[in-house]
mmCIF file of the C-alpha atoms, coordinates in Angstrom:
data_MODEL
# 
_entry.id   MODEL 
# 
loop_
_atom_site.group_PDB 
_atom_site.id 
_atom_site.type_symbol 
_atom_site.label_atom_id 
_atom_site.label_alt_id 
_atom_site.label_comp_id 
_atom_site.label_asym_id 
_atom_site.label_entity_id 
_atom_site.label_seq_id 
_atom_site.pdbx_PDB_ins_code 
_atom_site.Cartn_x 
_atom_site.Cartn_y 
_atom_site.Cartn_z 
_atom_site.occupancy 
_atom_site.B_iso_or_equiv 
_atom_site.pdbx_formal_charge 
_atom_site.auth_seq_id 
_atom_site.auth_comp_id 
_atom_site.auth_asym_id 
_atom_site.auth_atom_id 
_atom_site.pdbx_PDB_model_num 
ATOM 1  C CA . UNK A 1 1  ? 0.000   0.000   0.000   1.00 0.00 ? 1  UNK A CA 1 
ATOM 2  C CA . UNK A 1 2  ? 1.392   3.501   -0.677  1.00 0.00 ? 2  UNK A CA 1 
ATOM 3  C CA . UNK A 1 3  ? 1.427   6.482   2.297   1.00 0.00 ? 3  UNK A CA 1 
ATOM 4  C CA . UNK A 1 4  ? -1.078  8.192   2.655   1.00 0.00 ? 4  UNK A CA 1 
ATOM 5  C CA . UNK A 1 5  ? -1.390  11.545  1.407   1.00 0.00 ? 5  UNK A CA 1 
ATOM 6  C CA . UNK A 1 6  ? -3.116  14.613  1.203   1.00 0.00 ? 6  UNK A CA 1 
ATOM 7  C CA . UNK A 1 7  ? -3.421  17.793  -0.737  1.00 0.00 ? 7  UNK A CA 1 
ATOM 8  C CA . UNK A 1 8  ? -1.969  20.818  0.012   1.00 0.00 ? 8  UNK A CA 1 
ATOM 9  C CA . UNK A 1 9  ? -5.756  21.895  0.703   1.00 0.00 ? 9  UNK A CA 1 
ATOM 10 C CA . UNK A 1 10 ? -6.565  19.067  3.165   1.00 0.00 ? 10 UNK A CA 1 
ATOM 11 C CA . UNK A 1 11 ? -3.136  19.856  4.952   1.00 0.00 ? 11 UNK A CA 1 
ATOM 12 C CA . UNK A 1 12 ? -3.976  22.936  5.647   1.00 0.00 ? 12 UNK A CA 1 
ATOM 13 C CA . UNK A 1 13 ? -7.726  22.166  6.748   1.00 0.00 ? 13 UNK A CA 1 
ATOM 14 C CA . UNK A 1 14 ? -6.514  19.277  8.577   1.00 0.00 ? 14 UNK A CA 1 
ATOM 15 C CA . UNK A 1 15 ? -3.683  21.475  10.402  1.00 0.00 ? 15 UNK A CA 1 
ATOM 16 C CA . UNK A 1 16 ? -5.991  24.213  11.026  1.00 0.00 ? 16 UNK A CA 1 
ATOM 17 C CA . UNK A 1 17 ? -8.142  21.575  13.028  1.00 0.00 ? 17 UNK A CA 1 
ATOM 18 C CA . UNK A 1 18 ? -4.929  20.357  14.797  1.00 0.00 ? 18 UNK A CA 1 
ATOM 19 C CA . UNK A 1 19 ? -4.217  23.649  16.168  1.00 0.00 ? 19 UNK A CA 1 
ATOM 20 C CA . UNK A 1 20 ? -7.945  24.232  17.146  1.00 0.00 ? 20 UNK A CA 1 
ATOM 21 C CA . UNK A 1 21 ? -8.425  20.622  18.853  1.00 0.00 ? 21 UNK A CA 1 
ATOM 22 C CA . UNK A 1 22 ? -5.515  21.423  21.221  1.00 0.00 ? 22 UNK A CA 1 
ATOM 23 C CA . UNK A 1 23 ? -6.427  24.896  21.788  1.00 0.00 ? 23 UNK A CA 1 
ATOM 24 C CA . UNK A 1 24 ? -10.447 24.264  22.572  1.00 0.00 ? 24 UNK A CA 1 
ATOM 25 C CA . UNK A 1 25 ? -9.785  20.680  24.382  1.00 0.00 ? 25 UNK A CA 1 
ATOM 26 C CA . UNK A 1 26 ? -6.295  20.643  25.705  1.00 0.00 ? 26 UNK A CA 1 
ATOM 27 C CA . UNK A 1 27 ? -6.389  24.753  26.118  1.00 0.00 ? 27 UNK A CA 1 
ATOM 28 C CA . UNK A 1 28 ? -2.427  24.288  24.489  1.00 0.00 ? 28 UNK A CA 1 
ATOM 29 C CA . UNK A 1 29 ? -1.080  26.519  21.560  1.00 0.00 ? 29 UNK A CA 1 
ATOM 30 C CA . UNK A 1 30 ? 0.288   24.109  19.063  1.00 0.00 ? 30 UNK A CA 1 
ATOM 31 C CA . UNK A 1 31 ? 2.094   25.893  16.410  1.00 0.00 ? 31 UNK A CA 1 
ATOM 32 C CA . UNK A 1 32 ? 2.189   25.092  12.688  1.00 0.00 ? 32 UNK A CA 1 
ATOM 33 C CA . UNK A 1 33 ? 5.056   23.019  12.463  1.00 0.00 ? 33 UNK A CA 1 
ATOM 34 C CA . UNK A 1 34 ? 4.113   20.726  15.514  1.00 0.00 ? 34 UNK A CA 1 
ATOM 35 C CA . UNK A 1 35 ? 0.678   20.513  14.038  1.00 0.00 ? 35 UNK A CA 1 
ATOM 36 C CA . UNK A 1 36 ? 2.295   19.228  10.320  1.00 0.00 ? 36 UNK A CA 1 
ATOM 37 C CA . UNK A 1 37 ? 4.342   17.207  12.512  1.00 0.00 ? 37 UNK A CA 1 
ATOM 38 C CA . UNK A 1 38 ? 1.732   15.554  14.396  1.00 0.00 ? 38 UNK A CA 1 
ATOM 39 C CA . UNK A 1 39 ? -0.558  15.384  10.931  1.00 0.00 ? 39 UNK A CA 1 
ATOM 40 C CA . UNK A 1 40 ? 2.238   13.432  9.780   1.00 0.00 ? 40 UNK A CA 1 
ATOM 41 C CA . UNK A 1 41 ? 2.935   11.101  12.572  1.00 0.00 ? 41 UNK A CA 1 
ATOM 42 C CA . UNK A 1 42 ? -0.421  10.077  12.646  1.00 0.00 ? 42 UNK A CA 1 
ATOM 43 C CA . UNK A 1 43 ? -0.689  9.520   8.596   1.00 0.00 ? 43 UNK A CA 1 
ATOM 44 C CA . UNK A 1 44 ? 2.302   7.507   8.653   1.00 0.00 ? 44 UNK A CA 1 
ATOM 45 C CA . UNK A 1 45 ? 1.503   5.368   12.007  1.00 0.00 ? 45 UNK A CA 1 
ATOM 46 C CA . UNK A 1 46 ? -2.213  5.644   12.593  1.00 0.00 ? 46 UNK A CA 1 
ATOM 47 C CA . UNK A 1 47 ? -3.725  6.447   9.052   1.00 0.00 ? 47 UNK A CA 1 
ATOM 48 C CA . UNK A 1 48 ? -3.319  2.632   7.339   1.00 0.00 ? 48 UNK A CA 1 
ATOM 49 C CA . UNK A 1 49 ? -5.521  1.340   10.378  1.00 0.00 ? 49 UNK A CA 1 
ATOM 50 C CA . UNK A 1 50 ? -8.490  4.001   9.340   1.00 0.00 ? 50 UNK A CA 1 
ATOM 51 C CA . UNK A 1 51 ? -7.644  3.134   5.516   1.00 0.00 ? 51 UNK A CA 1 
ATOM 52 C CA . UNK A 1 52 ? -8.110  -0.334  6.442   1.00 0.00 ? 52 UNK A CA 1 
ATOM 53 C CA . UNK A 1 53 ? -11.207 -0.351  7.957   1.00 0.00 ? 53 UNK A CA 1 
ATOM 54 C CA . UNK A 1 54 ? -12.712 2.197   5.461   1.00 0.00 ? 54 UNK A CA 1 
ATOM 55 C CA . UNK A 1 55 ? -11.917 -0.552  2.871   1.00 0.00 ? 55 UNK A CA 1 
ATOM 56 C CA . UNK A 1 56 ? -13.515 -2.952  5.377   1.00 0.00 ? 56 UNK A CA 1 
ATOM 57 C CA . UNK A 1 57 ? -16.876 -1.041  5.708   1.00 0.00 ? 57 UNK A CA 1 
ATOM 58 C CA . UNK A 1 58 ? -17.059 -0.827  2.120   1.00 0.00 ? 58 UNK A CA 1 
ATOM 59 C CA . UNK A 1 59 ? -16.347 -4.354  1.391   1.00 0.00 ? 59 UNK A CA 1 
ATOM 60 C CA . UNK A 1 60 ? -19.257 -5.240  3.796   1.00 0.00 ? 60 UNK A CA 1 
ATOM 61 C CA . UNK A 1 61 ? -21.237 -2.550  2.054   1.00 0.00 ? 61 UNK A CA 1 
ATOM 62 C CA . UNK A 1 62 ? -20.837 -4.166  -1.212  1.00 0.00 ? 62 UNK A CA 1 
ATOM 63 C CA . UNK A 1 63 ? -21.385 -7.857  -0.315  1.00 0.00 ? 63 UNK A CA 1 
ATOM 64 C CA . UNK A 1 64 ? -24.796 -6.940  1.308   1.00 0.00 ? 64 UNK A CA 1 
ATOM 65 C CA . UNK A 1 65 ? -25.699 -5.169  -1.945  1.00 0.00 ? 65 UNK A CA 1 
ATOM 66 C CA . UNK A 1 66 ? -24.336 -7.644  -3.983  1.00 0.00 ? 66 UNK A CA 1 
ATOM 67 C CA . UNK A 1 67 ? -25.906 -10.812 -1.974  1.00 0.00 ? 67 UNK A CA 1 
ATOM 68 C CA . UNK A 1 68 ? -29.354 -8.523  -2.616  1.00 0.00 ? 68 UNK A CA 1 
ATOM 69 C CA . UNK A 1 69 ? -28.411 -8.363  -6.791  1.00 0.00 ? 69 UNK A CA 1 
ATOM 70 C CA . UNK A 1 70 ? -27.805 -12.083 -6.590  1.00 0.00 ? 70 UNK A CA 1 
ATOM 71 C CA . UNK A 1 71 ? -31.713 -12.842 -4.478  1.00 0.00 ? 71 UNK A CA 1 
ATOM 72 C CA . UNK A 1 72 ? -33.276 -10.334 -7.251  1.00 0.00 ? 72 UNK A CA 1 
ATOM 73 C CA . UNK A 1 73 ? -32.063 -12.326 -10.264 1.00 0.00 ? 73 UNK A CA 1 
ATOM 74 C CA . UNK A 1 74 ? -33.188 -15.381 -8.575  1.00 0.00 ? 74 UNK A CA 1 
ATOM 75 C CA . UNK A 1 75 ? -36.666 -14.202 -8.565  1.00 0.00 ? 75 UNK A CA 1 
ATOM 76 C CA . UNK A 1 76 ? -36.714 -13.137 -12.381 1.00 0.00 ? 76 UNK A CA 1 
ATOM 77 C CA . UNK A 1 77 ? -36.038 -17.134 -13.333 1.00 0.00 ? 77 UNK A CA 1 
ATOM 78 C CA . UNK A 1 78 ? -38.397 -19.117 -14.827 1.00 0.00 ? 78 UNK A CA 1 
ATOM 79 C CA . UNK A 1 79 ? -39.669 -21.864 -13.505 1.00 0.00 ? 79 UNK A CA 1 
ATOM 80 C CA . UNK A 1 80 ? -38.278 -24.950 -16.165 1.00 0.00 ? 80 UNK A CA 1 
ATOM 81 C CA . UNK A 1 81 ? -38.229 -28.804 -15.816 1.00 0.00 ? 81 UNK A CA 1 
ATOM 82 C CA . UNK A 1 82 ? -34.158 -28.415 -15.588 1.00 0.00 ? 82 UNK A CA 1 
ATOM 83 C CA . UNK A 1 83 ? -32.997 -27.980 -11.801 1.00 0.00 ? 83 UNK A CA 1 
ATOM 84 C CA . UNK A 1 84 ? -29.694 -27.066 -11.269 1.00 0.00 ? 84 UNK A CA 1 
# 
């Protein structure tokens, strides 16, 4: 799997929430290059377990959709004398 990255856009959007989060919950100034810092520590060593279970979720997503296709076609067959 490659790193994850981000834009320069969602950088600065997620830095900007960085700085906020530790100012409004921890009542800490965290400057910009401890917030990239931290943006990257967390993309490097927590990201590929969010990644992961995003592709997870969708997988299950997809299956129950797919399991639904599968009982619709069933019900457009004709009734013949050949069983499977």
């Amino acid at each position: 799997m490659q790193q994850i990255e981000f834009s320069k856009e969602e950088q600065e959007l997620l830095i900007d929430k960085i700085k906020k989060y530790f100012d409004k919950e921890l009542d800490q100034e965290i400057g910009q290059f401890d917030a990239e810092f931290l943006l990257s520590f967390f993309s490097k060593e927590v990201g590929s377990y969010f990644y992961n279970r995003g592709l997870f979720d969708a997988q299950a997503i997809l299956e129950g959709r797919m399991d639904s296709i599968t009982q619709a076609i069933y019900e457009l067959e004709i009734p013949t004398a050949f069983v499977k």
